[in-house]
N, C-alpha and C positions, 0 to 999 in steps of 0.2 A: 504493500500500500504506500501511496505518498505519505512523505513527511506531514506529520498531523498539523505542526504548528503552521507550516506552510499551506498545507489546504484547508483549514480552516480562514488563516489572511485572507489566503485566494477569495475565498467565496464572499468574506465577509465584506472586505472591502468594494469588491463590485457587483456583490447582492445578486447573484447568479447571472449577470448580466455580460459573463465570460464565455457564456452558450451563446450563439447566434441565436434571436430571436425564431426567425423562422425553423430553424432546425428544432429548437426547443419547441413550437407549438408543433410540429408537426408529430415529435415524436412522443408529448405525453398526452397528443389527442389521441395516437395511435395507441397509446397504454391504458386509457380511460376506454375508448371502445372496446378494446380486445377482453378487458375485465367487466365492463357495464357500470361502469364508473363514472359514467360520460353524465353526470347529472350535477345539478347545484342544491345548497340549503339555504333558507334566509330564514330572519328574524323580523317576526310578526308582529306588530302590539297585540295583545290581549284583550279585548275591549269585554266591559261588564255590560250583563242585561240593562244597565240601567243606562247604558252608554257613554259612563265614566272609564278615562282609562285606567287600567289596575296597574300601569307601571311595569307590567312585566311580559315577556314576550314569548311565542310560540319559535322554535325553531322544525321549520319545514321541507320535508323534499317536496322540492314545485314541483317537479313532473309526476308528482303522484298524488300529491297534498297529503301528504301523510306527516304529522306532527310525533314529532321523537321528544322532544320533552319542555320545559319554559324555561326559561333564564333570565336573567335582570339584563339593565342596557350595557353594563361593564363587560357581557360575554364577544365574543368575536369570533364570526363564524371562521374555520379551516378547511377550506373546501378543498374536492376530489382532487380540483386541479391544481393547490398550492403542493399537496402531496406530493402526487406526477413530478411537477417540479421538483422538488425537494428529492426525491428519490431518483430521479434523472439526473440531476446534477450531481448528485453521493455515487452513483452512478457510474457516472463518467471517470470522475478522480477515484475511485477506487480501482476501477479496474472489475468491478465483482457482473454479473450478467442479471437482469431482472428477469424473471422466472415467473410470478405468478401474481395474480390479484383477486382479489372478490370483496363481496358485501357479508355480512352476517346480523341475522335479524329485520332484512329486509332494508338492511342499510344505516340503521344504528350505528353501527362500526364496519371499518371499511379497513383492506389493508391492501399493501401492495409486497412482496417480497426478493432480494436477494439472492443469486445462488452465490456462496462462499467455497467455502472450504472441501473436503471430503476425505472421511478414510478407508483403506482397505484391510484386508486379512485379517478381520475382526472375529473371534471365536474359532471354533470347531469348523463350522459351515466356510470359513472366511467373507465375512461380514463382508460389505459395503455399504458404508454412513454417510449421506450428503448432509452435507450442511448449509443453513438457508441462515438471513437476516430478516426479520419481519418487521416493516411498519406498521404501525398498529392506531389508528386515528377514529374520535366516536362523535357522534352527531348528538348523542343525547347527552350530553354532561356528566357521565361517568368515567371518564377518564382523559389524561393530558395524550398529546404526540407520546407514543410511546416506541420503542428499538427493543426487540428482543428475541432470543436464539433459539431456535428451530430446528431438527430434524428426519429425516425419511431413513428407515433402514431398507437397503434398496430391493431386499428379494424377499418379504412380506411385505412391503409399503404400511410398517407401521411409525407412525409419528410422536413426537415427541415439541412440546411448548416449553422453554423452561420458562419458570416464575414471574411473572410481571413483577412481585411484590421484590424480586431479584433488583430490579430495575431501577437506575437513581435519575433519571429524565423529569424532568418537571418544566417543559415547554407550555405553558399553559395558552390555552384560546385569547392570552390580552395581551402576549407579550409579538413583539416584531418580528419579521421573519429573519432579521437578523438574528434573533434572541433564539427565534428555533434551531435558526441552521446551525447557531455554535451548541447548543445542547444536544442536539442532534448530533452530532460530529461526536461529542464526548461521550455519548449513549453508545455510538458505535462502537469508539474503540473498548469501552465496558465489554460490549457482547463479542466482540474478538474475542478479548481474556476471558470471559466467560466459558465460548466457544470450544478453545484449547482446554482448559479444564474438564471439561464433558468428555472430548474426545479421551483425554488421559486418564478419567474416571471408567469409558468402558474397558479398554485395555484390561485396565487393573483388577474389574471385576471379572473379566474371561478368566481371569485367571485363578479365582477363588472359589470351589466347591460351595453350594448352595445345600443346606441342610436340610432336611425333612421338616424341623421346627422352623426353620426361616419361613418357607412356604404356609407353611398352617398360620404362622404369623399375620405373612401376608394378606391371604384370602379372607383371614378375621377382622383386619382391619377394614377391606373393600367391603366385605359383603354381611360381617358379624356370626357370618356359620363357620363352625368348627370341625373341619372336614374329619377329626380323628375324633369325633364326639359327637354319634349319629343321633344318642338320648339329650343333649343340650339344644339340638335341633328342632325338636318336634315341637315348639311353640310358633316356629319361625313359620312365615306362609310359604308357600309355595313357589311364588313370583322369587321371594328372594333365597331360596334355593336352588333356585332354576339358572338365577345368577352366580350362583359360588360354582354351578355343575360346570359351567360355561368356562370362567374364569380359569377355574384347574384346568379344562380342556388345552386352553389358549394356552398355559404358562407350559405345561407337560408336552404341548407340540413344539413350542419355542425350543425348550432346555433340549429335547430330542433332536433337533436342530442345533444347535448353536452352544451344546455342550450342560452338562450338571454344572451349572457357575452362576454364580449373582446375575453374570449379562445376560444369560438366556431365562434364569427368573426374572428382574424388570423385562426382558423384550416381551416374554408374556404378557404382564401387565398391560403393556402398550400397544401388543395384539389386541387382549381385553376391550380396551378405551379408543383404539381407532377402529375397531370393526364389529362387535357386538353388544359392546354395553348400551342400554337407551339413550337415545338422542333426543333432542326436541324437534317434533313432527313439522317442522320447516324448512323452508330451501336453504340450503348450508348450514343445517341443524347441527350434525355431527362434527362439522366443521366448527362451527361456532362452540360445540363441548369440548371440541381437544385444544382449541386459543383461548378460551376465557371463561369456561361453565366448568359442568361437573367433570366429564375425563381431563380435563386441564389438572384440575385439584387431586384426583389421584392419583397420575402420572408424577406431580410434585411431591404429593408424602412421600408413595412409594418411594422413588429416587433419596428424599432426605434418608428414609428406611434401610434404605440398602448399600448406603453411606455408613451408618450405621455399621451394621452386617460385617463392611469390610474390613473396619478398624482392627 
């Protein structure tokens, strides 16, 4: 990557204005369309039945009118295309390829993605780990510009988010796109080091036998059934049964794959959470539980877990 202190100058001093204009619209319209990104939000007064204004405001997607949440006049919208921007120009100085984008929730949050890093001859199977960088930007006021690490294990395509709460970014909707870009800059080089951490973490666990109590551990934490204790069971319903059956499935296919070691217990886990645990019945439901809902949150314990484990 470029010199940080210097591409951070770079951009700050000429406010992205080191892209030719037409090359930059051309290419983060071509990014917006290619993800369905191609839209705006604005900020509504809120007006009372009574026809007084209440001072506070609807933020909307116009081309659908769909209201994501209110906010007072201090908020400032960050639209799809200051993103585009922003990720097109990180971009460019980085060197790194854009890879992927979408909406989640219908457009609540929006992200665009990085492809980074990757490793190989990971486990038994000999792994291959891509690694991605993800923007992560929300229309409803629950969260700032956010950067955070991401990846695909390439021969299950199961995924991994790490922690937002990881994450020390605080670009907020009021501050200048100055004020983003250099936080933004600083967030990235975070999720680099993050990055390489993760990678040196699976290594580490390929190479640590995974216990019969680690697992029972495990699955009691996801699911509260105690797979060696069929009489503690029988209060449990059925539904979350049917969930621990599954879970051991996915983690006993993984470890048979990819080795009796910590990495092939978590890659079960994240078999679990990218392809059968319940999603929310929406378009990019599953997606939107592995970046910021419920398989986000168990993808994170687990990993603290198994951190744990390897000490």
């Amino acid at each position: 990557m470029t010199n940080n202190s210097n591409f951070a100058e770079g951009i700050l001093n000429n406010a992205l204005t080191d892209i030719h204009q037409e090359q930059k619209v051309e290419n983060t319209n071509t990014m917006l369309d290619k993800f369905h990104l191609n839209w705006r939000v604005s900020k509504q007064p809120l007006i009372l039945p009574s026809g007084i204004d209440s001072g506070f405001f609807g933020i909307v997607r116009e081309d659908k009118q769909t209201t994501f949440a209110t906010c007072k006049s201090s908020y400032s919208v960050f639209q799809n295309e200051q993103l585009a921007e922003l990720v097109y120009a990180i971009a460019k100085e980085s060197g790194y390829e854009l890879k992927s984008g979408g909406t989640l929730n219908g457009g609540a949050k929006v992200y665009l993605q990085l492809k980074t890093n990757e490793i190989n001859g990971l486990g038994e199977n000999k792994t291959t780990v891509k690694g991605y960088t993800t923007a992560l930007n929300s229309h409803d006021g629950t969260m700032s510009l956010r950067w955070g690490h991401s990846n695909i294990t390439v021969c299950c395509e199961n995924t991994f988010f790490a922690a937002a709460k990881q994450l020390l970014n605080s670009a907020r909707h009021t501050e200048s796109i100055h004020q983003r870009v250099e936080q933004s800059l600083k967030e990235l080089n975070r999720v680099a080091e993050q990055e390489k951490n993760i990678f040196e973490t699976y290594f580490k666990w390929a190479t640590i036998p995974a216990t019969k109590e680690q697992i029972v551990k495990v699955v009691k934490n996801i699911t509260s059934v105690d797979i060696l204790n069929p009489t503690a069971n029988q209060k449990l319903s059925g539904y979350v049964v049917n969930r621990a059956n599954e879970l051991t499935s996915d983690i006993a296919n993984e470890m048979s794959q990819k080795g009796d070691t910590l990495w092939g217990l978590f890659s079960g886990v994240t078999k679990y959470t990218t392809h059968h645990m319940p999603a929310p019945k929406r378009e990019a439901g599953r997606e939107e539980s592995k970046m910021i809902g419920g398989g986000a949150t168990i993808d994170n314990n687990i990993y603290e877990m198994v951190e744990i484990f390897a000490k």
